[in-house]
N, C-alpha and C positions, 0 to 999 in steps of 0.2 A: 363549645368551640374547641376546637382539638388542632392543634400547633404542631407543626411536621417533626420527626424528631429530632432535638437536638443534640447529636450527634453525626449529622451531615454537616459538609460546609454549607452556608448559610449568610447570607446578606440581610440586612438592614441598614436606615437611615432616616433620618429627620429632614423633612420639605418644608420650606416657606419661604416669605418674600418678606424684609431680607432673613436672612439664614447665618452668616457669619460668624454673630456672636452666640450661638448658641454653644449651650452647655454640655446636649444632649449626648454627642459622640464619647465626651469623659466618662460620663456617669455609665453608658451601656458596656463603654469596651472594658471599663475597671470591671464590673459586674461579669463580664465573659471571661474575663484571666481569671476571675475569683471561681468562676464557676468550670473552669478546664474546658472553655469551649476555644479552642486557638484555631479554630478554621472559621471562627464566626466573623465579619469583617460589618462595622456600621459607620456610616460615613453624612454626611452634610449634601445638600443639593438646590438650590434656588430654584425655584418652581413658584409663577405665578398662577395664578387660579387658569388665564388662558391657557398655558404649559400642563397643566395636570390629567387631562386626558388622554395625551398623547405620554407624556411620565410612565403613569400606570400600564397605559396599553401594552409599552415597550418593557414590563420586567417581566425575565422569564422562570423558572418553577427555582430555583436556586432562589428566592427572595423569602422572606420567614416574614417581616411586617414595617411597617413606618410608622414614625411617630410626624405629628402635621403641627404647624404651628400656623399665624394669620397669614396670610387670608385666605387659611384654606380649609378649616374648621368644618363650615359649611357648606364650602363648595365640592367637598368630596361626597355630601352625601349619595344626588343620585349616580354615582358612580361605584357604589358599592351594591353587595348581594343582601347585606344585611344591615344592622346598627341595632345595639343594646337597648333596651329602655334606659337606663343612664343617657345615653346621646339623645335620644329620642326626646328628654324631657327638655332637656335644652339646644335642642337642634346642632347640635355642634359634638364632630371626633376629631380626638389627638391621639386617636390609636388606631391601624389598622392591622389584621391578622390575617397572613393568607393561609386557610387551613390546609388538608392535605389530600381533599380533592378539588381544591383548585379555585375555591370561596373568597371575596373579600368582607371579610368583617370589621365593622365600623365600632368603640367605644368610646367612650370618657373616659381617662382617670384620672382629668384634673378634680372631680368630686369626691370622688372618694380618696386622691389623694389630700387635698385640704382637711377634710376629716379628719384623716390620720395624722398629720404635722396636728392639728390641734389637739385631738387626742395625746402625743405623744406630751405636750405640754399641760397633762393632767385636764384640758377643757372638754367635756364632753356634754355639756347641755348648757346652755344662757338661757336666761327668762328676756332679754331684745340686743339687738345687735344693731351696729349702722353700717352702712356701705359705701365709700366713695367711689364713685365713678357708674359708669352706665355703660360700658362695652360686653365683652361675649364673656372675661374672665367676671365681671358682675353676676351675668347670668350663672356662670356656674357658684360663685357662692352662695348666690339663693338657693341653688337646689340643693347644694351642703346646707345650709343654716334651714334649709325647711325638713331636717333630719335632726339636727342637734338644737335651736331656738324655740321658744316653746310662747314668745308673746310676738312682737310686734317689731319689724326689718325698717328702720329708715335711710332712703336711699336719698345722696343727695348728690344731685344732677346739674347740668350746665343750661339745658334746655326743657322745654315742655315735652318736646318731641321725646328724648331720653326720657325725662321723668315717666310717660306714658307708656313706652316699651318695658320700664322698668316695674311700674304696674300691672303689668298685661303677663308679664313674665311671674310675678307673685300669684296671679291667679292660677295662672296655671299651675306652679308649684307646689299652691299651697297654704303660701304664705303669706301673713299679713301683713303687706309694702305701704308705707307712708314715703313718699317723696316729699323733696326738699331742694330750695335754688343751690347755688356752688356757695353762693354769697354768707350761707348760712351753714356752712359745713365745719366751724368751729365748733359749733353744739354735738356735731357726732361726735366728738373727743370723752364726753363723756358716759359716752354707750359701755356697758360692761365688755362687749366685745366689737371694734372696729377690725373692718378689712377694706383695706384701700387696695383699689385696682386700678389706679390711674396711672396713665406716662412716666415717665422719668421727670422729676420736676415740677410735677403738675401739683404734688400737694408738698409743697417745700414750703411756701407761703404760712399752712397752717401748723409747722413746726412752732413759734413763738406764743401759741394758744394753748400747747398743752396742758393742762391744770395740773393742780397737785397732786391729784389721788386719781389716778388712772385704771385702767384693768389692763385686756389683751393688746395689741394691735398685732391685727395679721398683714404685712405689706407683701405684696405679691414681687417685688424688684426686687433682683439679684445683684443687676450691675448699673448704677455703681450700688455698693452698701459699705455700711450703712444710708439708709434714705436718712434727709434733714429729720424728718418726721418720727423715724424710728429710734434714730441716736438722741433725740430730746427724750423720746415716750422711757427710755432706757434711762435714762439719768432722772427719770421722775420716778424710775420702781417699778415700772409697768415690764409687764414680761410681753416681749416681742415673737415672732414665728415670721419669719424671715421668708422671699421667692426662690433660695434654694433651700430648704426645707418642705416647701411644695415642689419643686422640681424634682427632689430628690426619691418623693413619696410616691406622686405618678408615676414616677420612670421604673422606681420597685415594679409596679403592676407592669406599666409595658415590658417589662426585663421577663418575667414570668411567663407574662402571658403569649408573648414571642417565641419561646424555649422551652416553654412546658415544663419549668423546672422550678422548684418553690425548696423555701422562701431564697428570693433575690437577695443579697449583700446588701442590707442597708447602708449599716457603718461603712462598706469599705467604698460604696459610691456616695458617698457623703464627703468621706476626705480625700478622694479624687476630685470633687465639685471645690472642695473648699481650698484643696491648694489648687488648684487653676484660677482661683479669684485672686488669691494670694499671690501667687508668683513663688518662686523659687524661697 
């Protein structure tokens, strides 16, 4: 895939429903002053899945690529030229790239940025791992942990229905999923490595269950942070990796692979990201 060069002006922006609080405009435009692109312009837009058709049809050759948040993961696929095997494995892009004769290309980098946030935090293999929650950001951690776990994923779900999706998606992976009710999701606390992907709020409950001797917890929330769950997991010892440390990792790849320019400003979209949570 080949990115028009950067050195044109050039558009980009983040779609979805809602869209507001996204982080994404911070972290890409810090990355474009870091990198001397000042005619690059990246912006925000509310687009539901019924809007996205008519979105795309309407950009014209000035657009470099989009980053997609829910619910439009999947609903962009057939609307694209192409999609990664990364997408491919989990039916879901939060990256498009328009090349430079006129292609749209679909990827992931929520997987391989998870990777990387956990890498970075020294974890680069677990013998089992647990997963709360059963949405699209689930699915992409399995396809991460079916890279980095080397035994047994238990996923723990609200429904059958979930639970089963959540199975169906480990076969395909790869990996081997054991589901679990929600009722019972105090026992992932002691997984070597948990990643919650659940709502704002939804695993605040099992903050008071934390045990003593804990390992990772990767929580996918940014705002608010810390989550109930991570600021306990923190005061027990346990090392956290935080939803802007995964935001910040994908957005590295989308920054690049937007701009054809490597490597993106980690650091300097990191503390872009982290004084916009802060405030002033």
């Amino acid at each position: 895939m080949t990115a028009r060069p950067a050195t044109d002006a050039r558009r980009a922006a983040v779609l979805g429903s809602p869209i507001a609080h996204s982080l994404s405009p911070v972290l890409h435009r810090a990355a474009y002053a870091h990198l001397g692109l000042r005619d690059w312009t990246y912006d925000r837009f509310q687009v539901d899945e019924a809007g996205l058709p008519g979105f795309l049809a309407g950009l014209g050759p000035q657009w470099a690529g989009l980053s997609l948040t829910m619910p439009l993961k999947r609903a962009v696929i057939p609307l694209l030229d192409e999609i990664s095997d990364t997408a491919a494995a989990v039916e879901a892009v939060n990256t498009v790239v328009f090349t430079e004769d006129g292609r749209k290309v679909g990827d992931n980098t929520d997987i391989p940025g998870m990777i990387a946030a956990l890498r970075e935090r020294g974890i680069e293999k677990v013998e089992s791992a647990a997963v709360l929650g059963a949405g699209a950001t689930a699915s992409s951690a399995l396809a991460a942990l079916s890279r980095i776990c080397s035994g047994e994923v238990v996923a723990y779900v609200r429904s059958e229905a979930r639970a089963a999706e959540m199975r169906r998606w480990g076969a395909r992976l790869g990996v081997a999923v054991r589901t679990a009710g929600w009722a019972a999701a105090g026992e992932a606390l002691a997984a070597p490595l948990v990643i919650a992907t659940t709502p704002a709020g939804a695993a605040d409950a099992l903050a008071a269950q934390v045990p003593e001797r804990v390992g990772t917890l990767f929580d996918v929330l940014y705002e608010p942070w810390p989550t109930a769950l991570a600021e306990h997991w923190a005061a027990h010892g346990g090392a956290v990796v935080g939803g802007l440390d995964l935001l910040v990792h994908q957005a590295v790849l989308q920054v690049e692979q937007m701009t054809g320019l490597s490597p993106a400003p980690l650091d300097v979209m990191r503390a872009a990201g982290e004084r916009a949570l802060t405030g002033p």
